[in-house]
C-alpha positions as CSV (number, residue, x, y, z in Angstrom):
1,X,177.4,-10.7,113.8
2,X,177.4,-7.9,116.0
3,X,175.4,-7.0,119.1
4,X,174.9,-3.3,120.9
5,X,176.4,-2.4,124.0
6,X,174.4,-2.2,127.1
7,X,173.9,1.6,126.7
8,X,172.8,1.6,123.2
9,X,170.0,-1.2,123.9
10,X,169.1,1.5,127.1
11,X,168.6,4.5,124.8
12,X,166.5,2.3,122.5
13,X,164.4,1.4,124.9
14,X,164.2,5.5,126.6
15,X,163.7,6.5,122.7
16,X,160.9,3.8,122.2
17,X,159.1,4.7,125.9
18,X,159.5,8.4,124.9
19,X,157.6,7.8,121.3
20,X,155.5,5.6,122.8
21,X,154.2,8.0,125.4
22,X,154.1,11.3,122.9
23,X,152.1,8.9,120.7
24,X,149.5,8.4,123.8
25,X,149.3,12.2,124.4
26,X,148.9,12.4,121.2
27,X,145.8,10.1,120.9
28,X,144.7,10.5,124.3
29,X,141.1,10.5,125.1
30,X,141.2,13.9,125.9
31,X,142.7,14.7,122.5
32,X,139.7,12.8,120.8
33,X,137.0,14.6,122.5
34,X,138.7,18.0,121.4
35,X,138.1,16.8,118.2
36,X,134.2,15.8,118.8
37,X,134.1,19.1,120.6
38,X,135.1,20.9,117.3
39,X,133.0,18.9,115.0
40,X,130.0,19.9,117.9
41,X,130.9,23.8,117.7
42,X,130.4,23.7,114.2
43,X,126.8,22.7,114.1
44,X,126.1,24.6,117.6
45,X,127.8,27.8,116.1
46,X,125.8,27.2,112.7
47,X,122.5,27.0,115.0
48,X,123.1,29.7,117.3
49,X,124.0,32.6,114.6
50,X,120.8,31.9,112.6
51,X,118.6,31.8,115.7
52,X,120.1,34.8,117.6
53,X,120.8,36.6,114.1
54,X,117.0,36.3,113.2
55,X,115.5,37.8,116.1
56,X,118.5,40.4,116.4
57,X,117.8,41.3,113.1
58,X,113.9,41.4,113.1
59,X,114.6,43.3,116.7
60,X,116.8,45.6,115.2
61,X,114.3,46.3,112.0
62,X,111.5,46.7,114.3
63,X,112.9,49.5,116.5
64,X,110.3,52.2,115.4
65,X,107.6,49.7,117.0
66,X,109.1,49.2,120.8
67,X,106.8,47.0,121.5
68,X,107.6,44.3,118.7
69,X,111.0,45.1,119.1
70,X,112.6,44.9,122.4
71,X,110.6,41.5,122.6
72,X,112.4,40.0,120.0
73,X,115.9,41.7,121.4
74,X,114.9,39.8,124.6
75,X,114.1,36.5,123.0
76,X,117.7,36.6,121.0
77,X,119.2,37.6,124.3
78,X,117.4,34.5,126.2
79,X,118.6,32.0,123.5
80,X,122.6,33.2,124.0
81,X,122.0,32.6,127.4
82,X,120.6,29.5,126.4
83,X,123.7,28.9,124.4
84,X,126.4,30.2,127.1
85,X,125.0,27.5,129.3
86,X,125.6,24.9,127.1
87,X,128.7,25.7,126.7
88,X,129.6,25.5,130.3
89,X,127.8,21.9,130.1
90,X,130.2,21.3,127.3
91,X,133.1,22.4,128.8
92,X,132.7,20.5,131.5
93,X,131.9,17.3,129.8
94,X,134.1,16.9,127.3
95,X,136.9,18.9,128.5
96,X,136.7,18.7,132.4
97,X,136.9,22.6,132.5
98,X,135.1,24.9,134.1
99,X,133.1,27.6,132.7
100,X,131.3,30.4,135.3
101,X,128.7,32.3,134.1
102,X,127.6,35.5,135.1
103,X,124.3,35.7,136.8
104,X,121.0,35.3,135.3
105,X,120.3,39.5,135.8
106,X,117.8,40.0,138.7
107,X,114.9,43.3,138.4
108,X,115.5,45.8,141.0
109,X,111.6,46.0,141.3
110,X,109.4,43.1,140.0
111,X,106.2,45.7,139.0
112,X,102.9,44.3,140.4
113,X,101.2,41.2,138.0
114,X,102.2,39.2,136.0
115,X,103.0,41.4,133.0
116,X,104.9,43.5,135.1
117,X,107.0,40.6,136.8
118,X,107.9,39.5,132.6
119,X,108.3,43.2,131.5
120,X,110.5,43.8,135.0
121,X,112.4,40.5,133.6
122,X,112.2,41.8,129.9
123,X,114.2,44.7,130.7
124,X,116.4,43.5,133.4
125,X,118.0,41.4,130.7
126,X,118.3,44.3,127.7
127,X,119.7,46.7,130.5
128,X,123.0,43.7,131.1
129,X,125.9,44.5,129.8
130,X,126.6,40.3,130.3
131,X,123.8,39.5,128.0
132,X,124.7,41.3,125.1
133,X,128.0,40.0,125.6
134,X,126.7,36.6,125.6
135,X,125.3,37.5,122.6
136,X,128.1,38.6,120.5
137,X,129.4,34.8,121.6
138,X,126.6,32.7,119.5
139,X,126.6,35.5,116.7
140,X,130.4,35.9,116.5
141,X,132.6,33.9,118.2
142,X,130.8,30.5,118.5
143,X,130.4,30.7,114.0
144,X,133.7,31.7,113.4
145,X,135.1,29.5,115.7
146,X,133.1,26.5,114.7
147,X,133.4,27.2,110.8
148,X,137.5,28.6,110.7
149,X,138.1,25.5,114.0
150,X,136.3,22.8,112.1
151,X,137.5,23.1,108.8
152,X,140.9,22.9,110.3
153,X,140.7,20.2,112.1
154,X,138.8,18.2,109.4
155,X,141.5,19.2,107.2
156,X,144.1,18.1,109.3
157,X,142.4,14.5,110.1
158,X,140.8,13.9,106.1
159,X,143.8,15.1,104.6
160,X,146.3,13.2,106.8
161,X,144.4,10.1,106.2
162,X,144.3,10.4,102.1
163,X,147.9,11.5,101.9
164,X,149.0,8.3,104.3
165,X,146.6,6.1,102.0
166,X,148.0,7.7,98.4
167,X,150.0,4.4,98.2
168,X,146.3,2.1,98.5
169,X,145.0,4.3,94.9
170,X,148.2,5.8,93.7
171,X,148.2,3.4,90.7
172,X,144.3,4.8,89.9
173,X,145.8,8.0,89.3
174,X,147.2,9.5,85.7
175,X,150.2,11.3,87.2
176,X,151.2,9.8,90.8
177,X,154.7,11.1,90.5
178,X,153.9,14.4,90.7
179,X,152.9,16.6,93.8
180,X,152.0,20.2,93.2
181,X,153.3,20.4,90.0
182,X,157.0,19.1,90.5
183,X,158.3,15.7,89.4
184,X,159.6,13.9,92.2
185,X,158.9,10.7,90.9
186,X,156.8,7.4,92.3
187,X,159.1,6.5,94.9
188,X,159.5,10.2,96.0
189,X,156.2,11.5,96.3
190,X,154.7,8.2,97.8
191,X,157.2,9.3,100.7
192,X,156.3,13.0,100.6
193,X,152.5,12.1,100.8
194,X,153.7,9.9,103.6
195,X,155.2,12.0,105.6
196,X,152.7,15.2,105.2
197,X,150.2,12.6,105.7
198,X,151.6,11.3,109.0
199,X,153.0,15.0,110.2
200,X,148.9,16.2,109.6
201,X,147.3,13.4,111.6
202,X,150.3,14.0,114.3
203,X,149.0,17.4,114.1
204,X,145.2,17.3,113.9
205,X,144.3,16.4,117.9
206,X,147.3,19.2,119.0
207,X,145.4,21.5,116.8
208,X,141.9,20.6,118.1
209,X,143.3,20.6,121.5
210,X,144.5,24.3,120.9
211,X,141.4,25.3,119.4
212,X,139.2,24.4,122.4
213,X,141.9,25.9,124.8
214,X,140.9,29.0,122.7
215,X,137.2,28.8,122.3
216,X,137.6,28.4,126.6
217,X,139.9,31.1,127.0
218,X,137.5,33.4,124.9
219,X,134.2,32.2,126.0
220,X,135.8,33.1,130.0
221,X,136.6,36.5,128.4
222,X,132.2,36.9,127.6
223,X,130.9,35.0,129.4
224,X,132.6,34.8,133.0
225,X,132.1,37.9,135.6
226,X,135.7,39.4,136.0
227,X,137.6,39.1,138.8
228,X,136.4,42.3,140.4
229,X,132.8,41.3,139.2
230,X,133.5,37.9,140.8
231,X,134.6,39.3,144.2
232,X,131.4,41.8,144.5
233,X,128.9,39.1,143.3
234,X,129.8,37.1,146.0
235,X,130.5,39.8,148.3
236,X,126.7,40.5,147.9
237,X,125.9,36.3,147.7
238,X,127.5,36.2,151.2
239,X,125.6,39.8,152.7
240,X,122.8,37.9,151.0
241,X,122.9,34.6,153.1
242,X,123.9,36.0,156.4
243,X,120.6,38.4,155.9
244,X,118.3,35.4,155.2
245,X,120.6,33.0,158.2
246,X,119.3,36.0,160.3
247,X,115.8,36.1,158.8
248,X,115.1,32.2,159.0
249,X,116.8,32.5,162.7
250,X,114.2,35.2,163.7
251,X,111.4,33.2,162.2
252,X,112.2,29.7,164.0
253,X,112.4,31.8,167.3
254,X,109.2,33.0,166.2
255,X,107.9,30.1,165.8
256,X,109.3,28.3,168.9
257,X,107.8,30.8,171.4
258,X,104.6,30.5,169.3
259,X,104.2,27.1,170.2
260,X,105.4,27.0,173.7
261,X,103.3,30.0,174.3
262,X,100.1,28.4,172.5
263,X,100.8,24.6,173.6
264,X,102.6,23.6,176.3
265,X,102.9,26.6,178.1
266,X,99.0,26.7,178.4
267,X,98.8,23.1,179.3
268,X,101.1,23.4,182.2
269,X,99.4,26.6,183.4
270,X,95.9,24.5,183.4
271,X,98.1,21.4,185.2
272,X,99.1,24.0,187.6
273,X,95.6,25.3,188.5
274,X,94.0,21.6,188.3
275,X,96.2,21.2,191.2
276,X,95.5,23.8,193.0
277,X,91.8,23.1,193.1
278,X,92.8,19.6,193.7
279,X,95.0,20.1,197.0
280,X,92.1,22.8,198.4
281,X,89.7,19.7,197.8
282,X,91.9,16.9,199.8
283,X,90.0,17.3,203.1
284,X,86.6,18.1,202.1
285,X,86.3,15.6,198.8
286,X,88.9,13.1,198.8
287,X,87.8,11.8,195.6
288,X,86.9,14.8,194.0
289,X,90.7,15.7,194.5
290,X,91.6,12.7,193.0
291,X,90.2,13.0,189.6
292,X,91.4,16.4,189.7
293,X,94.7,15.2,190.5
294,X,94.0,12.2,187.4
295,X,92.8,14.8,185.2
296,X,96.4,17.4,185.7
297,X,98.2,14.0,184.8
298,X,96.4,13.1,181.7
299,X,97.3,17.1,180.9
300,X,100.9,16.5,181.9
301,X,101.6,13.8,179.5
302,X,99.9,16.0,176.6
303,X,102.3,18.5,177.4
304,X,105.4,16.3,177.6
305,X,104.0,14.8,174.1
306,X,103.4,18.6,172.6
307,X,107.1,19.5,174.2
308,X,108.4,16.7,172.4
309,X,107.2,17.5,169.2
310,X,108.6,21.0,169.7
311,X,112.3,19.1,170.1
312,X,111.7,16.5,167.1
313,X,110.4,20.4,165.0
314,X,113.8,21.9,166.0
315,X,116.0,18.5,164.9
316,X,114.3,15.0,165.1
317,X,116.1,12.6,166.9
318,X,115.7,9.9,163.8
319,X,117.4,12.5,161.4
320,X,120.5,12.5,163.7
321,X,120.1,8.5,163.9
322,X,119.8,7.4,160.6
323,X,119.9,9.8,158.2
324,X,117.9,12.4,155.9
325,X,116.0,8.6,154.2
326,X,114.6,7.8,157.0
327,X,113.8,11.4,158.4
328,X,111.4,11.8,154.9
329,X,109.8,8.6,154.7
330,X,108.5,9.9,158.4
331,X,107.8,13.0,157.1
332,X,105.9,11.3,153.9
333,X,103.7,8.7,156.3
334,X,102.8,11.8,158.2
335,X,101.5,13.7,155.4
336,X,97.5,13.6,154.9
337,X,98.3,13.4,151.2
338,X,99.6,10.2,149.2
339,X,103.8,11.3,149.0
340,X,106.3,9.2,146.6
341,X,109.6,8.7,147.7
342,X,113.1,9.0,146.0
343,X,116.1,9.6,148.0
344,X,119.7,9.0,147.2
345,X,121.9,10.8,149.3
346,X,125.4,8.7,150.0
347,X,127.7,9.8,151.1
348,X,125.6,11.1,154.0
349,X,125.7,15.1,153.6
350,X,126.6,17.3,157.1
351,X,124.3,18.3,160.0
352,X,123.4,21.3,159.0
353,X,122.8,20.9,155.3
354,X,120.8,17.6,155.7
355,X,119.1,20.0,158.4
356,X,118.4,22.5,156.1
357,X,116.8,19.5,153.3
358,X,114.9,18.3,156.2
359,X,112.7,21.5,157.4
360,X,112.5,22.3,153.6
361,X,110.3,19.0,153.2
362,X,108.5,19.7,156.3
363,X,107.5,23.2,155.4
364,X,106.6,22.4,151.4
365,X,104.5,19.2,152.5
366,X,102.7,21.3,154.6
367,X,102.0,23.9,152.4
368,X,101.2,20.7,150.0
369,X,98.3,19.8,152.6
370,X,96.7,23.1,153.8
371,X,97.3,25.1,150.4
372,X,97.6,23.0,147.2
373,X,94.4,21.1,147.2
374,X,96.7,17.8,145.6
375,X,96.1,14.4,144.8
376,X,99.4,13.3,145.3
377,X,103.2,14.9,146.1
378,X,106.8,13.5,145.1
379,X,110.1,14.0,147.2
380,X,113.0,13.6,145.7
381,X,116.7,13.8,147.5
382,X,119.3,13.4,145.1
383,X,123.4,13.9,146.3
384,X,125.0,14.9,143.2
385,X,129.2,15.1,144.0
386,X,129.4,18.3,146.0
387,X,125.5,19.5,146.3
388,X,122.3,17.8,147.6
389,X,119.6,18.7,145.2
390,X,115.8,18.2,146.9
391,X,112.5,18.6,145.1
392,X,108.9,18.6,146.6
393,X,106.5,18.7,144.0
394,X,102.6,18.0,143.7
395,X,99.7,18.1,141.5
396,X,97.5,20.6,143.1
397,X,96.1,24.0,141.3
398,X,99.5,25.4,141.7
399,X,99.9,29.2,141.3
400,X,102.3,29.6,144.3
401,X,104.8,32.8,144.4
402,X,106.9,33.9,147.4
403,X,105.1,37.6,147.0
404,X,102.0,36.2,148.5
405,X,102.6,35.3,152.0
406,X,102.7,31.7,151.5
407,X,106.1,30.8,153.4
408,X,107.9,30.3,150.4
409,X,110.1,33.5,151.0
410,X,111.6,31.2,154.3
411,X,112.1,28.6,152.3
412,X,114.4,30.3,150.4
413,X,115.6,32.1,153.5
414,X,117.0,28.9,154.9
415,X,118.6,27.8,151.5
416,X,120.4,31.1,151.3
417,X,121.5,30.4,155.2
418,X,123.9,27.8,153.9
419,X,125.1,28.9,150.4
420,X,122.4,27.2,148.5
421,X,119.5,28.2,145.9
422,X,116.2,27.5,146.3
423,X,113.2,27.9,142.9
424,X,110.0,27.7,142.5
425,X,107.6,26.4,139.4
426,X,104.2,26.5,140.0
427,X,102.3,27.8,136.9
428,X,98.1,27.9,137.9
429,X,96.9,24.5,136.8
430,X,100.3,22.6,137.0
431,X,101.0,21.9,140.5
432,X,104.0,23.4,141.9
433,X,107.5,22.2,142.5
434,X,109.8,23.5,144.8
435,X,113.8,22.5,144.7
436,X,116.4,23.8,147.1
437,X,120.1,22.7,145.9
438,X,122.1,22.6,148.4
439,X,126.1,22.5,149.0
440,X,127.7,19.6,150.7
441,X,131.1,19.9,152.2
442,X,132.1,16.2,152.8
């Protein structure tokens, strides 16, 4: 009997580590969601061409009546955009990548009503170069690569597994000795089914693997702003926040001499004058000049109470103490209007940004009680990873839009102050909702 050497049990055991971990890469988790991802594309690339191909067609056959046609061009449009974001979902989910889209294209002049606002939309979005390349994605690439990708891969994983089972229903079969027309006998084409069978299903989750790092690399091609495209959006994303930092700055400096001018600032000019009349009184009517001097008090402590509501409007000592939670319920209890709460914000986000979420539930509560004419609000603060997403919404008669005056346009101001985005819904007989999402550093 023999027995190996010391280095030939060693290279067995690198040889069996080394198989062992190809065979995990091989069927690693990530190289079985490549393959759901494939299956996916085939039915979302079957979808998208016959929706997007319908209304491109029936646009296209239209053209001699504009307005049928450019309608149904922007509909086709809207649903590859509609597409292109689920894609970047999809990316992200399955694959952990990341897939930027270009922006949602923005009217240079929004028209007055609102058929001009949808026709200002309307053409903003057949004007983009961006959205016709997201539609050549769901007609072209996401069919192609969904059909050619998933009969591939199913190829690869079916076939694999009836070639490795040929032994389990070889015997069913008239002529098992054959394969392709050559005679290799039973014993040699049970081994060359094997080992197609096994090289296929070895193959199969590389192949899906490479077939989503190509649906990625193309769908970045469409669907992602260049890198010059890239640098001026945010270029402009960053002139755009430091003009609305400067705007909100101007209209909280606004408001603070507003209220000092208005409140205490009156008050301690009337405590001023009580006093006066009060010290001219001393020798003549003692007790006069006493409830003068009572009454300048009573106005002194309304003024230190207005002056300290100033300080808690520019940052509220229970915000800095324990936390945006507690800093809404006291907004909520404060409101004239019933307010349900949801917050879940841990980790706590910074200052500033939990700041920013603060003053945007003040001011859209307030609007809520003068404006909205609700039965009922709903806050909710939600930290999700790296941004802090806060919604305000109510049941009033809704029909709120930042081209009216109603404060909304400072709203967004403030978001745009630190990076974020701020929207509004608030279609006449819905209620309105407001949401500011917000980046958080820590």
């Amino acid at each position: 009997m023999t027995s190996l050497a010391p280095g030939g049990l060693a290279l067995k055991a690198r040889a069996a580590r080394a198989l062992w971990a190809g065979l995990r890469a091989t069927y690693s988790r990530r190289s079985w969601l490549a393959t759901v991802f494939a299956a996916q594309t085939t039915v979302l690339g079957t979808v998208s061409f016959a929706t997007v191909f319908a209304f491109a067609v029936g646009g296209g056959a239209s053209l001699f009546f504009i307005p049928v046609s450019l309608p149904l061009l922007w509909v086709g449009l809207t649903l590859a955009r509609r597409y292109a974001q689920f894609e970047s979902w999809r990316f992200a989910a399955f694959l952990g990548d990341e897939l930027r889209l270009r922006p949602v294209p923005v009217p240079g002049h929004l028209g007055s009503g609102r058929l001009g606002r949808a026709w200002a939309r309307m053409w903003a979005r057949l004007r983009s170069g961006g959205s016709w390349l997201e539609g050549v994605y769901a007609l072209f690439v996401l069919p192609l690569v969904g059909w050619i990708g998933g009969w591939i891969v199913a190829t690869l994983w079916g076939g694999g597994l009836a070639f490795v089972l040929f032994p389990a229903y070889a015997p069913a079969l008239g002529r098992a000795d054959r394969l392709v027309g050559l005679d290799l006998g039973y014993g040699g084409s049970v081994a060359t089914h094997a080992v197609v069978g096994v090289a296929a299903l070895l193959a199969a989750p590389w192949v899906a693997r490479g077939l989503a790092a190509l649906q990625l690399a193309t769908a970045r091609k469409l669907l992602s702003p260049s890198p010059t495209a890239a640098l001026t959006q945010r270029v402009a994303a960053l002139e755009t926040s430091r003009a609305g930092m400067v705007t909100a700055a101007a209209a909280e400096r606004r408001r603070i001499e507003r209220d000092l001018h208005d409140g205490a600032q009156q008050r301690l000019v009337g405590v001023a004058m009580t006093l006066g009349r009060a010290q001219e009184r001393f020798a003549d009517d003692p007790g006069g000049a006493r409830d003068l001097v009572a009454e300048a008090h009573a106005e002194t402590k309304r003024a230190l109470v207005e002056l300290r509501d100033l300080a808690r409007g520019l940052h509220p000592a229970v915000l800095t103490d324990r936390g945006l939670d507690a800093a809404l319920a006291g907004l909520a209890a404060r409101c004239p209007v019933p307010v349900t709460l949801q917050v879940e914000v841990t980790p706590r986000p910074t200052a500033e940004v939990e700041a920013v979420a603060y003053f945007f539930v003040a001011e859209a509560l307030t609007n809520v009680a003068r404006h909205a004419d609700a039965t009922a609000a709903r806050i909710v603060a939600r930290r999700s990873g790296d941004r802090l997403e806060v919604e305000v919404s109510d049941d009033g008669r809704g029909g709120a839009a930042e081209d009216t005056g109603s404060g909304l346009t400072g709203l967004r101001d403030r978001a745009l102050a630190v990076d974020g985005a701020f929207s509004v819904r608030s279609a006449p007989g819905t209620g309105t909702t407001l949401r500011m999402d917000l980046p958080c550093q820590n």
